[in-house]
Short mmCIF file of the C-alpha atoms (twelve columns), coordinates in Angstrom:
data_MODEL
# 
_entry.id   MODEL 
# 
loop_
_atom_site.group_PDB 
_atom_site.id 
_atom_site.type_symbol 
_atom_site.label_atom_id 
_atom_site.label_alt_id 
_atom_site.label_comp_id 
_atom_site.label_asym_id 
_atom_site.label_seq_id 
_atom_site.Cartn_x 
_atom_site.Cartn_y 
_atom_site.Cartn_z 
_atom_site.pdbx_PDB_model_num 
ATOM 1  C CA . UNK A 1  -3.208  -20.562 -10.374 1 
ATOM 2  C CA . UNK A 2  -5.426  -17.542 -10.873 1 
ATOM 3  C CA . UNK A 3  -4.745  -14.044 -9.133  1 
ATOM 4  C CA . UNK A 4  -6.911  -11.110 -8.461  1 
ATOM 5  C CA . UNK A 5  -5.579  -7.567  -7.611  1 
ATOM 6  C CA . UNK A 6  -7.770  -4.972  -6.323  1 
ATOM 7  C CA . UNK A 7  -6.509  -1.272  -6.422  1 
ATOM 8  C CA . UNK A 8  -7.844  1.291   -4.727  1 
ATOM 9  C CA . UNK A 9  -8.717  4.740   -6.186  1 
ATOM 10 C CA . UNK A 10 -6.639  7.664   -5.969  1 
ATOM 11 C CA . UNK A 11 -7.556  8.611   -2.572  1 
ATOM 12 C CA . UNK A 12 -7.125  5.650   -0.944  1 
ATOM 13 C CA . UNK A 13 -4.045  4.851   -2.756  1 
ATOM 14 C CA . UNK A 14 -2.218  8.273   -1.287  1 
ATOM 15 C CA . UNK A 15 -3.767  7.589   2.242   1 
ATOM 16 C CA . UNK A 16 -1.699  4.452   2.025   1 
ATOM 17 C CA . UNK A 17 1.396   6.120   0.532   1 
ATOM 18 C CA . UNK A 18 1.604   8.535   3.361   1 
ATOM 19 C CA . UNK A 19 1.139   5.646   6.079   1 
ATOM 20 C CA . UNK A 20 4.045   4.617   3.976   1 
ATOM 21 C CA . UNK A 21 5.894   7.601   4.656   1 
ATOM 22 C CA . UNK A 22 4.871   8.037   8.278   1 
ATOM 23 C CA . UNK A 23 6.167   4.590   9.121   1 
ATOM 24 C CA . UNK A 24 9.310   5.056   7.292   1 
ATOM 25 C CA . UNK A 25 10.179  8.551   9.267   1 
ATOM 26 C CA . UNK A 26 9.561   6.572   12.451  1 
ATOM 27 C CA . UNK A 27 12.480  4.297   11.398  1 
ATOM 28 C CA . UNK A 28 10.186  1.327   10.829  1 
ATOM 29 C CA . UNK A 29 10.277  -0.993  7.687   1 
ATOM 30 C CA . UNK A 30 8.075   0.431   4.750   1 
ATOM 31 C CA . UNK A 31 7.058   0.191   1.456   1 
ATOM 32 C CA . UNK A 32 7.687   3.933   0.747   1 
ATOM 33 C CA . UNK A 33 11.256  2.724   0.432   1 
ATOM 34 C CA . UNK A 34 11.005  1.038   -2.448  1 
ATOM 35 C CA . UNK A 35 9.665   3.930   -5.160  1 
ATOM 36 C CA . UNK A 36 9.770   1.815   -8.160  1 
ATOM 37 C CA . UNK A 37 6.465   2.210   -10.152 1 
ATOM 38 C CA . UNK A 38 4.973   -1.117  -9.783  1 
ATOM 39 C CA . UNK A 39 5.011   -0.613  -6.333  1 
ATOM 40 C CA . UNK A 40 1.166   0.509   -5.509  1 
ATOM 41 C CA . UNK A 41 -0.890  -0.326  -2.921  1 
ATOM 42 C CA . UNK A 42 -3.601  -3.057  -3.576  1 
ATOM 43 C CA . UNK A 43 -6.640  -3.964  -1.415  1 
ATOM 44 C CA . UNK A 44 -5.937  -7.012  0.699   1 
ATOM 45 C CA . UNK A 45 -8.618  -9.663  -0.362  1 
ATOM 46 C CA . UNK A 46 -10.355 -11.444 1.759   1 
ATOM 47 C CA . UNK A 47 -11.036 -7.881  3.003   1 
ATOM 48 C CA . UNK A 48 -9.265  -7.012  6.615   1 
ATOM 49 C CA . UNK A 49 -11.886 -6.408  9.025   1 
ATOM 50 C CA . UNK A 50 -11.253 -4.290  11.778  1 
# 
């Protein structure tokens, strides 16, 4: 099995941090709880079309 991960630049990768954050000070599950350094966003591939 092969893998690809994606990251995202620097300000992509904070816009996702502070959805993060925002969901986490709602009370909702999130990422931002778990601050260890191999936790980064990555781009989703196939890419998510909205």
């Amino acid at each position: 099995m092969r893998t690809v991960e994606v990251l995202l630049d620097e300000a992509a990768d904070l816009s996702v941090r502070e959805a993060w954050l925002r969901l986490a000070d709602a009370g909702l599950p999130s990422q931002a709880l778990h601050p260890s350094p191999t936790n980064s966003p990555t781009s989703p591939w196939p890419p998510v079309r909205s």
